[in-house]
C-alpha positions as CSV (number, residue, x, y, z in Angstrom):
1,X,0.0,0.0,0.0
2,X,1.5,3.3,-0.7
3,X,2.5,6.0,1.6
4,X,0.3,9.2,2.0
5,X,2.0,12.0,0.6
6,X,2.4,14.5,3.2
7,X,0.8,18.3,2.7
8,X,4.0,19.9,3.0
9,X,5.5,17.6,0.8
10,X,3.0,18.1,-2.1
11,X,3.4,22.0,-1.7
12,X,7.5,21.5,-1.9
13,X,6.4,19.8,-5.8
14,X,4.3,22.6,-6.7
15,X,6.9,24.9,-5.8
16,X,9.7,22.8,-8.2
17,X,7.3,22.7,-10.7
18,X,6.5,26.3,-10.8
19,X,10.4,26.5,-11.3
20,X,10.5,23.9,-13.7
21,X,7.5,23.7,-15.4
22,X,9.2,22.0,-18.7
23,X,10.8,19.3,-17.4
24,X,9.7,15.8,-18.3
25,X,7.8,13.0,-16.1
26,X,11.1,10.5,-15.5
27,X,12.7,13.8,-14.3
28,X,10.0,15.1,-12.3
29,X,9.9,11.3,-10.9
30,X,13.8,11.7,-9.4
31,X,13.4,15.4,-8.4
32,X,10.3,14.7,-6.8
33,X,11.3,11.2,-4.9
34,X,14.4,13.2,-3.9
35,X,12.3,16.1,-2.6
36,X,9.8,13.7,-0.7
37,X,12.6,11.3,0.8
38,X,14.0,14.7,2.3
39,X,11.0,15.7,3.7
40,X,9.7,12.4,5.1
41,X,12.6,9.7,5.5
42,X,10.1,7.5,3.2
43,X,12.7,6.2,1.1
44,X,10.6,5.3,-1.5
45,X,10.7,6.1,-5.1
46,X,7.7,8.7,-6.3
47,X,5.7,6.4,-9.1
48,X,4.5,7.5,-12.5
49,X,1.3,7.5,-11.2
50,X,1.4,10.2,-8.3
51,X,3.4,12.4,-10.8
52,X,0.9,12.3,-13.5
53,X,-1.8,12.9,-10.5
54,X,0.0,16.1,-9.1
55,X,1.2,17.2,-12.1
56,X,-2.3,17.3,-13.7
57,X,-3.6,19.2,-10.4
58,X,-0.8,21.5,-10.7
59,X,-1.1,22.7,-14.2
60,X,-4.8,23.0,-13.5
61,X,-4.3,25.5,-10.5
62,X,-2.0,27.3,-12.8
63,X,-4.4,26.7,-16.2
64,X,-0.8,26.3,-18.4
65,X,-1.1,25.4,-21.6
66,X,2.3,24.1,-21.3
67,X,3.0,20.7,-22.1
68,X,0.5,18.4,-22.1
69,X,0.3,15.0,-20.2
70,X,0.4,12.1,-22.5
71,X,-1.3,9.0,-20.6
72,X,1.3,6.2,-21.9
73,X,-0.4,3.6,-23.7
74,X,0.5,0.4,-22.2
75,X,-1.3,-3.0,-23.4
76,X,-1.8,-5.3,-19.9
77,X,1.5,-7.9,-21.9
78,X,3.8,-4.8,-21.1
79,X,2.6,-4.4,-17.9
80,X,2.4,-8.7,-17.1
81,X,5.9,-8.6,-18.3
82,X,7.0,-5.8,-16.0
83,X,5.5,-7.0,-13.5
84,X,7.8,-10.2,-14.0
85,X,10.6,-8.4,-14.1
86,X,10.0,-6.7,-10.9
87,X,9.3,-10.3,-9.1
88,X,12.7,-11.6,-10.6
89,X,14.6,-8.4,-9.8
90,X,13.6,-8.9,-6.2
91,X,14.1,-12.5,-6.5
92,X,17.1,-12.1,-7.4
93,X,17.7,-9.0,-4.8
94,X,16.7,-11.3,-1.8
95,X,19.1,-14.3,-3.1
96,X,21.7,-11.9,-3.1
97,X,21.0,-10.7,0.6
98,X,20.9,-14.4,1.5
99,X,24.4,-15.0,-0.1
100,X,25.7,-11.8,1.0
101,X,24.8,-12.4,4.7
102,X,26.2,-16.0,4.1
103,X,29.7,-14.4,2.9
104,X,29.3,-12.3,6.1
105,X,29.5,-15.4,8.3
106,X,31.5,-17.3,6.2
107,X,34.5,-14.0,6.3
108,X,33.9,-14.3,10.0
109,X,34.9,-17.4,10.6
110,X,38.0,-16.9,8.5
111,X,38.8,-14.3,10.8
112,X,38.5,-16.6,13.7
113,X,40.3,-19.6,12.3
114,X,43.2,-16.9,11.6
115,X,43.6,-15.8,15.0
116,X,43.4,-18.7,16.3
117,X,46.4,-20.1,13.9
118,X,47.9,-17.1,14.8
119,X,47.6,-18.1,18.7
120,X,48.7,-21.7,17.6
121,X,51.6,-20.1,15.9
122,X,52.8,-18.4,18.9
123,X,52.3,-21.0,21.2
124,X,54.0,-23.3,19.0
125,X,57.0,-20.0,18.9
126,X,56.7,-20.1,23.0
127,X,57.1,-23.7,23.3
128,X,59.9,-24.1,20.7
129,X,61.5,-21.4,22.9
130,X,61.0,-23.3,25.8
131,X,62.3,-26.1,24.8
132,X,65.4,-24.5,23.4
133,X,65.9,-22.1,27.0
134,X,65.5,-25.5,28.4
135,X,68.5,-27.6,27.0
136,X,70.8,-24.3,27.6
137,X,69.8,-24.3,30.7
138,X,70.7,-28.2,31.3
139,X,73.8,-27.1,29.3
140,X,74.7,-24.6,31.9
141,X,74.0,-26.6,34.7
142,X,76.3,-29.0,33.2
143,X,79.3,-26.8,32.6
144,X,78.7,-25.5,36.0
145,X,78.7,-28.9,37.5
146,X,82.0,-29.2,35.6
147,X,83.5,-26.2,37.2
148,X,82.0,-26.9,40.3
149,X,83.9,-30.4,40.4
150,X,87.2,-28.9,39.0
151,X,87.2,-26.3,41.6
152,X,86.3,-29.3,44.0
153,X,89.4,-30.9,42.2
154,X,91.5,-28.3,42.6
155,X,91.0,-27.5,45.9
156,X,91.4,-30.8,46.8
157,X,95.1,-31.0,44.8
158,X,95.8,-27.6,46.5
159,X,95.2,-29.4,50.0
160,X,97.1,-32.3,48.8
161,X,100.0,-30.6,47.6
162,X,99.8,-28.1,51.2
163,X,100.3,-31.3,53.3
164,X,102.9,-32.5,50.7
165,X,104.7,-29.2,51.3
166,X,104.1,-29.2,54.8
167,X,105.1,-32.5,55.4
168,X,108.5,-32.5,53.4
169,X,109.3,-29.1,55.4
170,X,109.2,-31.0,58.7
């Protein structure tokens, strides 16, 4: 069902096409639906229809004999095969919201199988890490076991060598 046409709105058209009494009906249509979606948020396109309708009632108020509207001529195949088109265009429009909305959830979940590979890579990173801080650390621990027992030795040679020295003094 269409929208009323707000008051205000129909007085903003009269006053374009007092300015613009020559233009034709397809522009009258965008002018007009650009006027109306301004004034009322409708977001809806003006139809033929309602411009034929207020364009009749505004060249009557100013009795112009400017150009004259020509009712199109339209056989009911025209309008069975418009009609068509219409229901395949928003066919087609609502397939492509479906697939679109897929997509949507589809690049969402690449986005969460990334950061988690990206997680997994760094834990991965961490571990290796790990593991590698881990054998030098053994490694250390060995070589300072090995100084550890040849200080230990040495000391031990150093005592060993005192009581030789002591004892061949006496």
């Amino acid at each position: 069902m269409a929208k009323k046409v707000l008051a205000s709105t129909v007085s903003e058209w009269q006053f374009h096409f007092n300015e613009n009494p020559n233009q034709t009906i397809p522009e009258y249509r965008v002018d007009w639906t650009t006027i109306r979606n301004n004034a009322e948020g409708a977001g809806v396109e003006v139809g033929v229809g309602t411009v034929h309708k207020y364009l009749k009632m505004f060249q009557n108020a100013l009795n112009l004999n400017g150009p004259k509207i020509v009712e199109p001529t339209v056989n009911l195949t025209s309008i069975e095969a418009i009609q068509e088109t219409r229901a395949n265009v928003v066919g087609l429009r609502i397939a492509i919201e479906k697939y679109l909305a897929e997509l949507a959830t589809i690049e969402s979940t690449l986005d969460n199988a990334l950061a988690i590979a990206s997680d997994n890579a760094l834990f991965a990173r961490l571990e290796s890490d790990n593991l590698k801080l881990g054998i030098e650390a053994k490694a250390q621990r060995a070589r300072a076991d090995i100084a550890e027992d040849n200080a230990k030795s040495e000391r031990e040679l150093r005592i060993r060598q005192g009581e030789t020295h002591s004892g061949s003094t006496r």
